[in-house]
C-alpha positions as CSV (number, residue, x, y, z in Angstrom):
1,X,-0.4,-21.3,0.3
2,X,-1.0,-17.7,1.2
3,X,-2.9,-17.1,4.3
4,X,-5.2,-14.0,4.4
5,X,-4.8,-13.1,8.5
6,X,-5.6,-9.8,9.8
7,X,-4.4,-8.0,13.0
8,X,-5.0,-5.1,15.6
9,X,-2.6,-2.0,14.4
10,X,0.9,-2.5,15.1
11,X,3.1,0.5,16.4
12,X,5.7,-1.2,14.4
13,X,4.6,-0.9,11.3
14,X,6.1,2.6,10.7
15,X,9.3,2.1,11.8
16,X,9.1,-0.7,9.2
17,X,8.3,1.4,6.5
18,X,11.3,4.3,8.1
19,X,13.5,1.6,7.6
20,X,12.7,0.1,4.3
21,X,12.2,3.6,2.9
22,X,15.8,4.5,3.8
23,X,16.9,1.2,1.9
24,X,14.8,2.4,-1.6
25,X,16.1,6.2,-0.7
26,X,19.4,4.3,-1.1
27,X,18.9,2.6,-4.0
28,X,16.7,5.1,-6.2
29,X,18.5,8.3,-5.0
30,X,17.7,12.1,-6.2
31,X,15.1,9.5,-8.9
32,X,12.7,9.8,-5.8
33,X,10.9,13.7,-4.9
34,X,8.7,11.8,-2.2
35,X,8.0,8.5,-0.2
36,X,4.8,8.0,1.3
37,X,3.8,5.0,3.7
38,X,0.0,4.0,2.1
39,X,-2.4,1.2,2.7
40,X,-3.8,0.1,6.5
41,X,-0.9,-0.1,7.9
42,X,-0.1,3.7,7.8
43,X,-3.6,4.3,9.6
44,X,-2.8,4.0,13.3
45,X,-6.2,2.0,14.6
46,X,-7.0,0.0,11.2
47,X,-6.8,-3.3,11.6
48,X,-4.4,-5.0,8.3
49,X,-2.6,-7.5,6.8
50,X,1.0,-7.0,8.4
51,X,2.3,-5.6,4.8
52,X,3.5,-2.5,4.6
53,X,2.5,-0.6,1.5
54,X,5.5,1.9,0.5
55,X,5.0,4.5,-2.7
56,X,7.9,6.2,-3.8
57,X,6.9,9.2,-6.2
58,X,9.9,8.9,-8.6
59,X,11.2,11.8,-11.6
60,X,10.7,9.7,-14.1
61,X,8.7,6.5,-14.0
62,X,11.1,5.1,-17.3
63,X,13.7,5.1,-15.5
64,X,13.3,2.9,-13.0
65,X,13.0,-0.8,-14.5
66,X,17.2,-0.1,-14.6
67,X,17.0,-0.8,-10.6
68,X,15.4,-4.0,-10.7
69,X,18.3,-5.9,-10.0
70,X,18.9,-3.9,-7.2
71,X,15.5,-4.5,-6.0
72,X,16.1,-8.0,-6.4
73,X,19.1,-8.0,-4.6
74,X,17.0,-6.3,-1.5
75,X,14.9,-9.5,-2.1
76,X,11.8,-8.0,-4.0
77,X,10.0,-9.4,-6.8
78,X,9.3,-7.2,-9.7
79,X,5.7,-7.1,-11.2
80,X,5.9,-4.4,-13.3
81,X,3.0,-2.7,-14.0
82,X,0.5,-5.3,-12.6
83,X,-2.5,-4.0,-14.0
84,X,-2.2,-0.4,-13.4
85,X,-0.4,1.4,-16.1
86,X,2.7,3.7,-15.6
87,X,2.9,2.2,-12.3
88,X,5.8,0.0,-11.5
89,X,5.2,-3.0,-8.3
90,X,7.7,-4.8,-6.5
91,X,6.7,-7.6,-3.3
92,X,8.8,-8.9,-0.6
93,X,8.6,-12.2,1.4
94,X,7.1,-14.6,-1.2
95,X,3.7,-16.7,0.1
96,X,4.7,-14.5,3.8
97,X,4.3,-11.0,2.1
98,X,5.8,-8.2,4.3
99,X,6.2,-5.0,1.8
100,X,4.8,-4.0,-1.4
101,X,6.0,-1.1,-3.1
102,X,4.2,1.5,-5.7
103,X,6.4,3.7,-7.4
104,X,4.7,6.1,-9.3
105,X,5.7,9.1,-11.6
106,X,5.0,12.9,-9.9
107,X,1.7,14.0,-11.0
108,X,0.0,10.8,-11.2
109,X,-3.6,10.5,-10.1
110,X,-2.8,7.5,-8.3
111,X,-1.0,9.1,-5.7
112,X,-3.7,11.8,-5.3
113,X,-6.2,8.8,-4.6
114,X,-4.1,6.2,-2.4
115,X,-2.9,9.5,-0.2
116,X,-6.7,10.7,-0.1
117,X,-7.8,7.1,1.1
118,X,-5.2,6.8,3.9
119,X,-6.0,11.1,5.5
120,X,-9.4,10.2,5.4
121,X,-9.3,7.1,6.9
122,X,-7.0,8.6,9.8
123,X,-9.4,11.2,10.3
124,X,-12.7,9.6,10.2
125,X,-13.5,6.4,13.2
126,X,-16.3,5.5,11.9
127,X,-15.2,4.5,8.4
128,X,-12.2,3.1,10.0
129,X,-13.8,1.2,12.5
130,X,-16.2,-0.7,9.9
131,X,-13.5,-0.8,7.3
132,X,-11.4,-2.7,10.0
133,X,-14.6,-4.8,11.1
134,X,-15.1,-5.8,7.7
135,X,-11.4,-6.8,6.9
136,X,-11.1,-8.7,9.7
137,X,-14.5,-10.8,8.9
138,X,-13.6,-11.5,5.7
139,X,-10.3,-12.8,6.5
140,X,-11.8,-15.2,8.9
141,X,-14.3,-16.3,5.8
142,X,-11.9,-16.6,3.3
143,X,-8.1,-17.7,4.8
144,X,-7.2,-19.6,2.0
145,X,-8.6,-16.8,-0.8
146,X,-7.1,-13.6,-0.8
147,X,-9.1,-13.6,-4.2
148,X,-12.4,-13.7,-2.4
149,X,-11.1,-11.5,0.7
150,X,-9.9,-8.2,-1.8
151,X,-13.5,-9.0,-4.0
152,X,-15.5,-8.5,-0.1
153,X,-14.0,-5.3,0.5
154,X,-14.4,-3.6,-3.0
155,X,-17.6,-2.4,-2.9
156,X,-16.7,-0.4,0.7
157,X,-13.4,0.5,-0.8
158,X,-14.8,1.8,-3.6
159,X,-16.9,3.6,-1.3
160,X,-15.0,4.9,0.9
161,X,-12.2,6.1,-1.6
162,X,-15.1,8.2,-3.2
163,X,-15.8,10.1,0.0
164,X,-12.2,10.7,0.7
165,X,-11.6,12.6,-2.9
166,X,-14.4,14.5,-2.0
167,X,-13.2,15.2,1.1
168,X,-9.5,15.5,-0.1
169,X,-10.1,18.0,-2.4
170,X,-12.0,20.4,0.4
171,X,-8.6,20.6,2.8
């Protein structure tokens, strides 16, 4: 069973995205235009699960189900969409998650609001702070139901991601 932990922010955490972005760089070549680190580990302060969040802005979204072996062979899981259409999602480390990965085709709104999310957060204490506060005291209520845990944070999310558009769009 999955355990739902969180933890202070870990200077690691981007050289663990560096280094699994070189390894997708390798396997996706000229296919990817960018690759962004996302999610609270790539907002230096914010307390996270220890998962690093990777989303590689691909050419052509079609295109890449043909490198799911290869994914597999770098020990990922493919998900396919997974509830977000023209989105393709990949985990690593089973029950003891340690990367997810977004891929997502150039112009997609998606990246305009996970990108959005993470500037605003790194900008803004406050939000991050109670964001944070809120993560970790959800964990500690719900170990055992990362079902419950993600359902406690969507109202603030949801909130917060708001702002950040808002605020996204104005720099």
């Amino acid at each position: 069973m999955r355990k739902v932990e969180v933890f202070s922010y870990n200077e690691k955490w981007s050289l663990m995205f560096a280094e699994e972005a070189e390894k997708l760089k390798s396997i996706f070549g000229d296919q990817i235009v960018n690759i962004h680190h996302i999610g609270s580990t790539s907002v230096p302060g914010l307390k996270a699960k220890p998962i690093i969040d990777i989303m590689p802005v691909v050419k052509d979204i079609g295109l890449v189900d043909k490198y799911n072996q290869k994914m597999e062979d770098l020990g990922y899981d493919s998900k396919g969409e997974n509830g977000i259409p023209e989105r393709r999602y990949f985990q690593k480390g089973g029950d003891n998650r340690s990367h997810h990965v977004h891929i997502y085709q150039v112009g997609s709104n998606e990246i305009k609001r996970h990108l959005a999310f993470r500037d605003y957060l790194r900008e803004q204490s406050v939000e991050k702070k109670n964001y944070g506060e809120l993560k970790d005291k959800l964990a500690r209520q719900f170990p055992y139901d990362i079902t419950s845990y993600i359902n406690g944070k969507e109202h603030l999310v949801k909130e917060i991601e708001l702002k950040a558009l808002k605020w996204f769009k104005g720099n």
